[in-house]
N, C-alpha and C positions, 0 to 999 in steps of 0.2 A: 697758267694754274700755279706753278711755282710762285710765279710774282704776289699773287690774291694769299698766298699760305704766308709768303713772308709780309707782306703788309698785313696782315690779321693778326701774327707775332707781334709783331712791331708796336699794333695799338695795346695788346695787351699788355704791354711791358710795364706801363706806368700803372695798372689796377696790379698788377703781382708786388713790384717793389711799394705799391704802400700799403698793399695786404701784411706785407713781410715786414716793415716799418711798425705798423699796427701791433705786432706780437713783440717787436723790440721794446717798445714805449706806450707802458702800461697808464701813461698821463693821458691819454687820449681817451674821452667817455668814450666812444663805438670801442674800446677795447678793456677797459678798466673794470673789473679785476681779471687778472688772469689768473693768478695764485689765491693761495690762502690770505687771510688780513689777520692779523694778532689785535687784540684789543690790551690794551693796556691799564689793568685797576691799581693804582697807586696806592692802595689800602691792603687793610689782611679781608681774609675770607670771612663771609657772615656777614658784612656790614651794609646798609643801606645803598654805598654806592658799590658794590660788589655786586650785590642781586639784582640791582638793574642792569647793570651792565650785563650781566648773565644772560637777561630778561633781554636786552634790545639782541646781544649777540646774535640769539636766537630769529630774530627778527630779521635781522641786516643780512645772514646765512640764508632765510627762505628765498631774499628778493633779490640779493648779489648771484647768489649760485656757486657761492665761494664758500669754504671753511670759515669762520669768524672765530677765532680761537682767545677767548679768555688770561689774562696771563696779569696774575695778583704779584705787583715787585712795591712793596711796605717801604716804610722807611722816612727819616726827617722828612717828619709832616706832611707826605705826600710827593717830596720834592725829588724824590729818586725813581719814580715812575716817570712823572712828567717830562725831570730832565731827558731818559733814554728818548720819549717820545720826540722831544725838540730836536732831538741828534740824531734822528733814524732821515734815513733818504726818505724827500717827499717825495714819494710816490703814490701814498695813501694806501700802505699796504701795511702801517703801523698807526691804529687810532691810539686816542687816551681818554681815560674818564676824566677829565678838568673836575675842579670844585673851588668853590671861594676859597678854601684855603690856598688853596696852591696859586692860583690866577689873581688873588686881589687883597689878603693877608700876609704871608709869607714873604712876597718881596721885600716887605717892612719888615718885618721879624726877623729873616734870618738873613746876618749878613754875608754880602758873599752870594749870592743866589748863583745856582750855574747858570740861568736862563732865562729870558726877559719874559714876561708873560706877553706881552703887545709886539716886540719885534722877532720872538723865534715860533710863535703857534700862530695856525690858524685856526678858529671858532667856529665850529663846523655847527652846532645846536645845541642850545636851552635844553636839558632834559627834564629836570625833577626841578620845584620849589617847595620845600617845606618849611615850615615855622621849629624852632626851636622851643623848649621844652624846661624850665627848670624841676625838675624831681629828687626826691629824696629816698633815703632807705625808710623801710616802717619803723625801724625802731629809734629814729631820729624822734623827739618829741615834737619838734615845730611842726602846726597842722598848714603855718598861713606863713605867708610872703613876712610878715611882719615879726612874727614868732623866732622866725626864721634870723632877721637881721638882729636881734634882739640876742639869740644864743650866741652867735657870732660872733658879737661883741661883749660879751660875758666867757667866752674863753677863747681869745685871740688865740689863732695860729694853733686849735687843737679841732678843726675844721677842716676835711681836704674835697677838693671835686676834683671830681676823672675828667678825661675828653677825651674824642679820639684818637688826639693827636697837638703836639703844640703845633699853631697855629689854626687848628679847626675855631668853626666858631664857637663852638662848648667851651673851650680856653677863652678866646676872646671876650666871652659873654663872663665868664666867671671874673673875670682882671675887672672889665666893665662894671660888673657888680658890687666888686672889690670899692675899688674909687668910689663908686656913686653911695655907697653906703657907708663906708670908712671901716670897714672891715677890713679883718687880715687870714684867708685860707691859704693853705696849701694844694698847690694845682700837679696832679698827676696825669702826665701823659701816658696815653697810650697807644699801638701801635691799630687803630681801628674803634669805633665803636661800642661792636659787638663784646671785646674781650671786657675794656672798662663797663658795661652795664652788666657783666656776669659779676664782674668783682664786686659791682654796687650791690646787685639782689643777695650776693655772698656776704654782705656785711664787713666789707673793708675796707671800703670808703664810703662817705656819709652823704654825697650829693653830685648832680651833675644837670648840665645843661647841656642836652642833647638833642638832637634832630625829631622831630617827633615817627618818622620814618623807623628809626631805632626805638622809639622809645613805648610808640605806643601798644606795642603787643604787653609789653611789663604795666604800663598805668591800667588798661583797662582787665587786665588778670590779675590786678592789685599787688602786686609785686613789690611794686616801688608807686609810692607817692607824688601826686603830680600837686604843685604849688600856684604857678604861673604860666604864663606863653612868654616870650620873647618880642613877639611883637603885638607893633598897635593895636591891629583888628585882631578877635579869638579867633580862633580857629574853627571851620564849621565840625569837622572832626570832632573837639572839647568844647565846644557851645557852652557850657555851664565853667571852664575852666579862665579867672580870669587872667588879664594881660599884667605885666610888671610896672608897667604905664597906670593901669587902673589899684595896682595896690600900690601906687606912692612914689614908683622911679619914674618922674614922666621925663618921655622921650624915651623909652627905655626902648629898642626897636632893633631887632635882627633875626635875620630869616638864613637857610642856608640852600645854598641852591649847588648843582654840578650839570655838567653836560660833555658834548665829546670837542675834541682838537685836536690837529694833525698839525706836523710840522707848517713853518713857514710857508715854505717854497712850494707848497704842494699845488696842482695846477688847478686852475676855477672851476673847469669843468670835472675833475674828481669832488671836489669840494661840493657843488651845486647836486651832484647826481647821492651823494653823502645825507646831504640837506634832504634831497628830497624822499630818501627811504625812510630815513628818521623822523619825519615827519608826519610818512603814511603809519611808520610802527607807533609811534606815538598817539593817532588820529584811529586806531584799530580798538576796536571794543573790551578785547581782552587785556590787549596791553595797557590800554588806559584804566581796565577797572584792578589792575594789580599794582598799578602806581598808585591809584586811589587808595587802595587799601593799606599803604605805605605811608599815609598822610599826607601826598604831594597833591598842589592845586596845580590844576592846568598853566604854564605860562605863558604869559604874554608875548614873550620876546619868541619868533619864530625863526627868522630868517637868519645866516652868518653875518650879514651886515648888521642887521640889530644885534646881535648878540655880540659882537666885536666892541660896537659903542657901549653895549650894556658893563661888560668888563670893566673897559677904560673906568668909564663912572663907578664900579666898584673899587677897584685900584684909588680911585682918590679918595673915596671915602672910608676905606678900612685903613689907609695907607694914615690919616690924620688920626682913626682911632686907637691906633696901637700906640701913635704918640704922648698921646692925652692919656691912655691906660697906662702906659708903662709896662705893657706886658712883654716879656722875653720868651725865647725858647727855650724851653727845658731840658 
């Protein structure tokens, strides 16, 4: 009898020590999360990628079983959230909201980056694509895209647009505009969105190119005047709104998109189990008709492997447009 108690020990031992292993190494899916997860929004609060992220936290907390805890750290252009997130242990118990800025402008812009976008994150999902937005205050007289270039260049440099931020694409678009028009504005950054479209409906700055996610609670409660789209196709959102392409800047084309990423090193199977909540909250009726109503189109890119190459190809193509703009950080 003795001998049957200790060989039944004996097999046990190797199910106890990886039961025990399993609660040390939170990288293993059968055990991942065991704690809370911090989200991390690189922006101020109010802003389009603040309320999604809100928005999925809520998500990520029904299907983890974990706290998903929000947590807004602002700052050059984004790059001070991102950076903490590249620097946290992957263990995938610190996400980030990514956005072109941070992942595929800013490397250009500011130099000195603390953090490679392609060698210290991993790309966990594609969340939001929206179209950007050129709009105005009402008491700007320009009604048209045309009227518009037209003041601009009747009193250089008495002209300023907001953005969220240098290096968002509101900046980018504005520099773009700049060159392709021969215009001369002044670009005022701001620490998010939400605060520059308060300042614009406040009448203290006179223009902005901004995400339509932000923008369009203000165009369609007429607030602020909408001129263009940013990119090729309208928008189904502003159907009657046309593109910047169609009043005279052809080629004029940029959308802003954000999504989540966790350090490098984080392990695949955190990553995939990541993917695939995000996916379902994404694919959910409600969370989809609340991104809809944000002005985001469904994206294409689903998977971290797509999305990783989607980057890269970002990365090269904003990385030649800041060249050709000449646009700095503020």
């Amino acid at each position: 009898m003795r001998l049957l108690l200790l060989l039944a020990a004996l097999a046990a031992a190797p199910s106890l020590a990886q039961a025990q292993a399993g609660t040390e190494r939170p990288d293993r899916s059968v055990s991942w999360p065991l704690r809370p997860i911090r989200l991390v929004i690189p922006y101020a609060a109010g802003g389009p990628v603040d309320i999604s992220g809100r928005l999925l936290a809520v998500k990520l907390q029904e299907a983890l079983g974990q706290a998903v805890v929000p947590e807004n750290r602002p700052g050059a252009g984004g790059n001070i959230g991102v950076d903490l997130a590249a620097k946290s242990p992957p263990d995938g118990y610190t996400l980030v909201m990514s956005a072109i800025a941070t992942l595929a402008i800013n490397p250009s812009l500011f130099p000195g980056l603390p953090y490679d976008p392609l060698r210290d994150l991993r790309h966990v999902s594609l969340l939001v694509q929206v179209p950007n937005v050129l709009i105005v205050t009402n008491e700007l007289p320009a009604k048209t895209v045309k009227e518009l270039i037209a003041l601009a260049r009747l009193r250089p440099g008495k002209l300023d647009f907001g953005s969220g931020s240098s290096g968002s694409t509101g900046h980018l678009a504005g520099e773009m505009f700049k060159m392709t028009t021969g215009t001369y504005m002044v670009h005022i950054p701001y620490k998010g969105s939400a605060p520059a479209l308060a300042d614009m409906m406040a009448g203290r700055i006179h223009l902005m190119f901004d995400n339509l996610a932000s923008a369009l609670p203000g165009i369609k409660s007429e607030k602020v005047r909408a001129l263009a789209t940013t990119t090729l196709k309208r928008s189904s959102f502003l159907p009657e709104l046309p593109t910047l392409d169609e009043s005279g800047l052809k080629g004029f084309d940029m959308t802003t998109w954000w999504g989540v990423s966790v350090a490098a090193k984080t392990p695949q199977a955190v990553v995939d189990r990541l993917s695939a909540e995000i996916l379902k909250a994404m694919d959910a009726p409600d969370f989809k008709e609340r991104l809809r109503g944000m002005g985001s189109e469904p994206p294409a890119v689903r998977t971290p492997e797509q999305f990783a190459v989607f980057v890269a190809s970002e990365l090269k193509t904003y990385s030649e447009l800041v060249k050709r703009s000449g646009a700095k950080a503020d």
